[in-house]
Each structure stands twice: as structure tokens, then as C-alpha cells.
N, C-alpha and C positions, 0 to 999 in steps of 0.2 A: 740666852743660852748659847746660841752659835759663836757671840763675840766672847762669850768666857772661855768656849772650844780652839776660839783664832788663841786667844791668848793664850792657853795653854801651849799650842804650836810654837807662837812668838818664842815663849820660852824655852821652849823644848831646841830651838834653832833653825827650825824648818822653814817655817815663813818667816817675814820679815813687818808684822804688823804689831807696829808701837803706840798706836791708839786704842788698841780692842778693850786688857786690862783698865786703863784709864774710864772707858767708857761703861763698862761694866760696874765701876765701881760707881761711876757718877750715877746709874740706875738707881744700885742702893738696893738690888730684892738678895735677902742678906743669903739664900746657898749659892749665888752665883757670885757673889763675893768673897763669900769663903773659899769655892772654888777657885778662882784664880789667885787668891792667896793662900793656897796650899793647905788650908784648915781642913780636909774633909780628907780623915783617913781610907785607905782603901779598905782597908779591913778584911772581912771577910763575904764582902759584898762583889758575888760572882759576878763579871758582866761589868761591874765597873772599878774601870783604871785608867788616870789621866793619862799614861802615858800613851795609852789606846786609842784615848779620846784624842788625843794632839795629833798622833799619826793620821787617824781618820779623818781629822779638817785640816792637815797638810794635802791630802789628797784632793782634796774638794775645793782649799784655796788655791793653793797650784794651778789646777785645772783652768779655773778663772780667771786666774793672774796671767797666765800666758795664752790662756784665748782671747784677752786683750790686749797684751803687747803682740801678737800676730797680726791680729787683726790691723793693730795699726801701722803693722810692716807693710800691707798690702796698699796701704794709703788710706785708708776710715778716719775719719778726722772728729765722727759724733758719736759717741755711747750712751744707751740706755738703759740703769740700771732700774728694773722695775722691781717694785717693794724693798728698797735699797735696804732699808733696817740700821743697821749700826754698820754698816760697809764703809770703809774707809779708804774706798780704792782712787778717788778722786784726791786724796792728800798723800795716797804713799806709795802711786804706780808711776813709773818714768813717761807717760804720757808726751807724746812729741809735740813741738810748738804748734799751738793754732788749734791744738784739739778741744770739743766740747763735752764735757760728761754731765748728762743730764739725770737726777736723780729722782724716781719717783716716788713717792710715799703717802702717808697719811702728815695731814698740817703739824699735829702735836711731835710725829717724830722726828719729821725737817726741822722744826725750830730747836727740837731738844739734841740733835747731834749736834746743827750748827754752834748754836749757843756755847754747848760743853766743846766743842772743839775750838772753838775762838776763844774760848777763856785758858785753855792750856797753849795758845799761841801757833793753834796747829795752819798752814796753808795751805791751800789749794796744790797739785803739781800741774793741773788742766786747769780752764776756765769752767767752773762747776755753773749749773742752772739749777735749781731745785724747782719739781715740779708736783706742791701741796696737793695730792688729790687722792679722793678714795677709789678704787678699783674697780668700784661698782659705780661710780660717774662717767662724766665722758671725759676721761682720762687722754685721750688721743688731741682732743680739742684742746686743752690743757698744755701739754706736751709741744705743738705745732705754736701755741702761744707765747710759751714760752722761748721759741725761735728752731725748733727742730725742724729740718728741710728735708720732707721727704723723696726729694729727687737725688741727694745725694745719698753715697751708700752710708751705711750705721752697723752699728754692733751693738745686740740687745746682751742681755742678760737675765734671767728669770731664776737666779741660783733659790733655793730651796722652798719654792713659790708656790707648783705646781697641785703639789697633794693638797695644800690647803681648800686648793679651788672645787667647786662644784665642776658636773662634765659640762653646761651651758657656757659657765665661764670660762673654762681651759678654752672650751671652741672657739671664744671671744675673744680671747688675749693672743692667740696665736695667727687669727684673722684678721686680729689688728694692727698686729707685730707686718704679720704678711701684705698687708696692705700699705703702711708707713714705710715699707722698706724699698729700694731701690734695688736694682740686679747689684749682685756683688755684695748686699750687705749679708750679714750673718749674728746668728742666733744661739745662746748655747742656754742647756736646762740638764736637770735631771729628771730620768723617767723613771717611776715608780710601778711600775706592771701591777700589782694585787696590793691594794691599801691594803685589803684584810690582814696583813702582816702584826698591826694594831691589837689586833681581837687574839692573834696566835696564844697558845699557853705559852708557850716558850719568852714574846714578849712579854704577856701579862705578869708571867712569875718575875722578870730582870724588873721590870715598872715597880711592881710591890716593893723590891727591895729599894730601887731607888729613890722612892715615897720615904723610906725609913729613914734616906739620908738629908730629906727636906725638899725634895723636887716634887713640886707640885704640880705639872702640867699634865695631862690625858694626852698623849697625842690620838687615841681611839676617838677621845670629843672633839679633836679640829679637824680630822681628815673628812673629808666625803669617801662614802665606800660605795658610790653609785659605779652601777657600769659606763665608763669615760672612753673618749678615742684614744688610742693607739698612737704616742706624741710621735713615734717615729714614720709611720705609714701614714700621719695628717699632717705632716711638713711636707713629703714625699709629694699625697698629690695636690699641696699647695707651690708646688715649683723649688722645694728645697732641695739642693743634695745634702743627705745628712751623713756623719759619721759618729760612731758610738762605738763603746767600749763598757763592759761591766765594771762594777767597783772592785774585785779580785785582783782583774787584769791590772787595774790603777793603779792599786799598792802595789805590783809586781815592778812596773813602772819606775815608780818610786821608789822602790830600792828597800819595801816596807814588808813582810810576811803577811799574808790575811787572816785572820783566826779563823780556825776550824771550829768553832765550838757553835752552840745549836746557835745563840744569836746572828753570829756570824753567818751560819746557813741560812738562814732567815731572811735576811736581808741582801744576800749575796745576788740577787739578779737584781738589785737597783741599776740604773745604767745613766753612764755620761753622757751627752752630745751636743754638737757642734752642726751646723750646718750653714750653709753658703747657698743664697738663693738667685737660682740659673738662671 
């Protein structure tokens, strides 16, 4: 779903990601194929329009795209993309020489990007490490074995990780994160304030329709809706400095209007951040 979203972008002009389409395609689950090939009229299906949807993951790749070319302004030479998914930043970011992007996932996804990306001829622009593991193992152990140094600084990533997690696990992955990291490295995520956003009517009536148009996922059955830490106040007194920003402000950023319509209010206190730890 997210790489049919890049795709859309790709398209649209905004990012510059020429594997997403491809990779979606290679999936083969047939509404995110029709979506990125344009089969799925808007209709009269409130709430959804690609051209919305591209804006909304221009903002989100962006974000990511340039908090690791920063990062690696500063001099970070190692990145950690946890739950990489269908990310493709290791083949299409200007990564400076000598850099490592380490990717982590589950075995079946590593082998299923790699594969489909070498079979379209795609390369590396870093020295990629893929690191097969599930999130509920010892991931960290993993990650160090694979040759991550945690004396020197790094740059994580947790792009659209967070809500899936239980509050145990966020504690876990950000304790880890915290731990593996050296002064100077840095961190970015999205923070979700109130999963119950899920349960809203306002989602649940946009979900039915978009049910109608072949999207079959709940995100109300993958979120946890426990009460979870405060990702910005549990970086904070884990020795972060963090900086954040709403999603409104993003698109303003971007050069994008934010819709005013109930969805849009809905989801309007999602928030970016970055942090750099002291």
C-alpha cells in the first residue's frame, strides 16, 4: 500500500522513486495494481483521490529522504532502516561513499525485494546489509552481526512502524534504538497521539467506501489502541533532542494545501520527528 502511494508520487513528480510501481506490481495483490496503474476511478468515493494520496506520501518521503541526506551531511556513514518494507532508499538516495544502509525486516521480505530488484537490474547507491529478522527477536543481536558499530554515530529510521507496535514494544524499539546509538546519531518516526482515530466514524464511513473499491485491510485490527508512551517525551528523557512538526505544517512546507475535510481533521495532529541524541 505505501509503495503504490510512493508510486503514485513518482508519478505525480514529486519524489523521484522508480522502483515503487515496479515493486508493487511484482506483489501482484490486484487493487494496488490497479492503483498504480491508474484503473481505479475516483468516482464518487469521498476521501479518495490519488492525487491526494501522492501529495500525502510526497510529504512523508521527503521528510525521510532528506533526514538522511542530512544526516549524512553531518558525517553518519551507517543507516538503519527498521521494517524497511518495500523502501527503496538504499538503490535511489545519493548516499556518500563508504556509507552502510542496513535494512531490517522479516526473511520472506528481504529476499522478496532483493530478488525482484536484481531481476530488474536495480543497484545498490550504498553498501546495503540486510538484516533477516523478526521484531520480536533479538533484532539488535542481528543487526551488531551483521557489522553495525555501535560506537559510531547512525541514523535510524522507523517510517510508518510505530502504530503497529504494542506500548511494550515501542518501549523496546526505542530503548534499543537508544542504546545502539552513539552521541550524535539520530532518529526519525512518526508519532501518532490517539490510534483511536481507527474506531472514529468519520474513518470508519472513508474505510467502507474504500472496502467498495477493493481495499481490504482494517487498519482498526493492526493498530494497538493501548495507552503507549509519549514518543516525543520518551526520547526526550532518553537523552534525545527531538524536533517535530504536525502533518498540516508539512504540506505547507511543501508547497501542498492540507485538506480541511473531516478526514483530514482527523488525522491532522499526526506529527513528524527527528531527533539527535546529546
Amino acid at each position: 500500500m505505501v509503495a503504490a502511494q510512493r508510486a503514485l508520487s513518482s508519478d505525480a513528480g514529486y519524489i523521484d522513486d522508480p522502483f515503487a510501481a515496479p515493486l508493487v506490481r511484482a506483489v501482484g495483490i490486484d487493487v494496488y495494481t490497479r492503483l498504480v496503474n491508474g484503473e481505479i476511478p475516483v468516482g464518487d468515493y469521498a476521501g479518495f483521490d490519488p492525487a491526494r494520496m501522492a501529495r500525502g506520501m510526497a510529504v512523508r518521503t521527503r521528510f525521510y529522504d532528506n533526514y538522511f541526506i542530512e544526516a549524512t551531511r553531518t558525517g553518519i556513514r551507517q543507516a538503519v532502516i527498521v521494517a524497511a518494507g518495500l523502501d527503496a532508499r538504499a538503490y535511489r538516495l545519493p548516499w556518500p561513499d563508504g556509507t552502510v544502509v542496513y535494512e531490517v525486516d522479516l526473511p520472506d521480505v528481504i529476499e522478496f525485494k532483493t530478488s525482484t530488484l536484481r531481476d530488474l537490474g536495480a543497484e545498490p547507491t550504498a553498501q546495503r546489509r540486510t538484516v533477516a529478522v523478526d521484531l520480536r527477536d533479538d533484532w539488535p543481536a542481528a543487526l551488531r552481526e551483521a557489522g553495525f558499530d555501535p560506537e559510531a554515530p547512525s541514523a535510524w529510521s522507523a517510517e510508518g512502524l510505530v502504530v503497529y507496535l504494542p506500548p511494550e514494544a515501542q518501549d523496546a524499539l526505542f530503548g534499543n534504538i537508544t542504546a545502539l546509538s552513539a552521541p550524535t546519531s539520530q532518529v526519525a518516526c512518526e508519532f501518532v497521539p490517539d490510534t483511536t482515530i481507527f474506531k472514529d466514524p468519520r474513518w470508519r464511513a472513508h474505510h467502507d467506501r474504500m472496502t467498495e473499491l477493493g481495499f481490504q485491510v482494517d487498519f482498526d485490527e493492526l493498530v494497538y489502541h493501548y495507552e503507549r508512551s509519549h514518543i516525543i517525551e520518551d526520547l526526550i528523557k532518553r537523552g534525545w533532542q527531538v524536533q517535530h512538526r504536525p502533518v498540516a505544517e508539512m504540506h505547507a512546507a511543501n508547497g501542498f494545501q492540507y485538506a480541511d475535510d473531516e478526514i483530514a481533521q482527523a488525522f491532522g495532529d499526526i506529527t513528524y520527528l527527528n531527533a539527535v541524541k546529546g
